[in-house]
Structures are given as structure tokens and as C-alpha cells.
N, C-alpha and C positions, 0 to 999 in steps of 0.2 A: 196397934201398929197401923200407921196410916201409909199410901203409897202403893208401892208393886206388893203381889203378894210370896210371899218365901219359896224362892223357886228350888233352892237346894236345904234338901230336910236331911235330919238326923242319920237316918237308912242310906241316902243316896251318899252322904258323905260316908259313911262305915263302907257301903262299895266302893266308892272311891278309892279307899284309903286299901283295902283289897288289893284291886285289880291292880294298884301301883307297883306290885312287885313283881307284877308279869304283861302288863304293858308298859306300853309309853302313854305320855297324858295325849298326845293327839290322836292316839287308838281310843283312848278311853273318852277325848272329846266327841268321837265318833258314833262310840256305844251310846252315848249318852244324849246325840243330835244337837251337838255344842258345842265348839271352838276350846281349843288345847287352853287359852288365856283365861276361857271360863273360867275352866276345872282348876287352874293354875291358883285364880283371884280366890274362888270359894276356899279352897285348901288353907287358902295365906288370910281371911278374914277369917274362919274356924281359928286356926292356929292363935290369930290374936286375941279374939274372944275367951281364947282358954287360959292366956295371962303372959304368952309371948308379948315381949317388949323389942323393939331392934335395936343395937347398939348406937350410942348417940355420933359415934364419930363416921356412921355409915353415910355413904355417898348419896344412897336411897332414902335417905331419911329426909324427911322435910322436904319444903320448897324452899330452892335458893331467890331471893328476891335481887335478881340480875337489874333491877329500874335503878336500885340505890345503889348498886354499885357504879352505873354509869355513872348518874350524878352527882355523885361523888367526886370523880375524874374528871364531872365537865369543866371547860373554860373557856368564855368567849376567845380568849388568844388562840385555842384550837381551832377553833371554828372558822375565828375573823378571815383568813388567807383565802380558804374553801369559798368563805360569800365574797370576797374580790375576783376571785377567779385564776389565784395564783398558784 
């Protein structure tokens, strides 16, 4: 494996997954000298890794590609009034 090296290992996730029931993740980002979104991201990559899939119809899923939907819609007739000044 090339890059950062595994900063959350097997053990830390098993505490993790502990202390979840008697804190909250921004106490335990704390224990841990790490932001709530860490502990949050680790938990939710663990979770996929282990064979979670997210539902395809979820809002969170994917990127929406917002370029193609503009132009799509574009039309110089939009446009044209804007560049005269009207």
C-alpha cells in the first residue's frame, strides 16, 4: 500500500465502536485527538469495507454532475437580452 500510512487500525476501530454507546463521537474525537468527522468517516469506510452497499436512490450517493444539467437548459435566447443589456 502506497501513500499515508493506516492511521485507524483494527483495535482503535473495536474502541471506537465501544465507547459509541456511552459517548458521543465528538467526545470520542477528543479521546482520540481527532475531529467527530474523522471518527464519523473511519466508522462509515470500516462499515463499507465490510460489504455495506448505500441505497441507489439515496441523495448521498454519487455526484450529481450540475455542468450537464445547465447545459442542457442553456440557450443563447437566454442569454441574448442579459449581453444587450435588457
Amino acid at each position: 500500500m502506497t501513500g499515508r500510512p493506516k492511521v485507524w487500525t483494527e483495535d482503535k476501530l473495536n474502541q471506537v465502536k465501544f465507547l459509541m454507546n456511552y459517548n458521543s463521537m465528538s467526545e470520542i474525537g477528543k479521546l482520540f485527538d481527532t475531529t467527530k468527522n474523522a471518527v464519523l468517516g473511519a466508522l462509515y469506510r470500516d462499515k463499507v469495507k465490510n460489504g455495506y452497499v448505500p441505497p441507489p436512490d439515496s441523495k448521498y450517493t454519487g455526484r450529481k454532475n450540475l455542468y450537464s444539467e445547465r447545459k442542457r437548459n442553456f440557450t443563447w435566447l437566454s442569454v441574448y437580452p442579459m449581453l444587450l443589456g435588457y
